[in-house]
Steps between C-alpha positions, in 0.01 A plus 500: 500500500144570463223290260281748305301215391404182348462312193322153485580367131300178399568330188245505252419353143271762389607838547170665347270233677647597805477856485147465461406263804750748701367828357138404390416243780677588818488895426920549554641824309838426246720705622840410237455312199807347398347285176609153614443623882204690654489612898189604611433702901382317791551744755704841509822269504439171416435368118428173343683428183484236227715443216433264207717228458460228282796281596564330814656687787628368848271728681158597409495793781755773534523708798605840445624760738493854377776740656748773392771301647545206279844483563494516847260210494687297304759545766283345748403204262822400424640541920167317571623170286235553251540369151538805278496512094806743501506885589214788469484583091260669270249350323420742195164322378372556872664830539616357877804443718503129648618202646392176560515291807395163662375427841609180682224338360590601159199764446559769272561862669571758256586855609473855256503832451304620203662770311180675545445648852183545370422147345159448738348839377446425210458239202834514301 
């Protein structure tokens, strides 16, 4: 199974405040704009994301491993002990194919496929 990248998702309040610190004051490119979610490059495979949330979630970071094999991952989770949230599904708002997972110290992992093979070339 190979990882063609990562997501770092942070929880924010203010979707449009954040977008300008990220975009305006660190000099990162958007790269998918999902309304409520915004992921913006790092490096040629590694993003930073943040999603506005105004209620209280058990994590405040999500780790996210982008592959083509979410299934086979989620094969590994679940013979690895982890905590899953049930099998890979779609998530039509997102436009993804997911799964989410929990490490032994209960830390989020999430792992995708976006229906776009294309989603980092572009704003969509």
């Amino acid at each position: 199974m190979q990882i063609d990248g990562n997501i770092i998702f942070l929880r924010v309040s203010d979707i449009e405040r954040s977008h300008t610190f990220y975009v305006k004051g660190l000099g990162l490119s958007l790269v998918v704009d999902q309304g409520d979610c915004q992921i913006y490059r790092l490096t040629d495979t590694s993003y930073l994301g943040v999603c506005e949330r105004p209620e209280p979630v058990a994590s405040n970071v999500i780790v996210t491993i982008v592959s083509d094999d979410v299934a086979g991952w989620h094969e590994r989770f679940v013979s690895a002990g982890a905590d899953v949230d049930g099998p890979p599904r779609d998530h039509l708002e997102y436009r993804i194919h997911h799964f989410f997972a929990k490490d032994p110290d209960g830390h989020l992992i999430e792992v995708q496929r976006f229906w776009n093979a294309d989603w980092a070339g572009s704003v969509t």
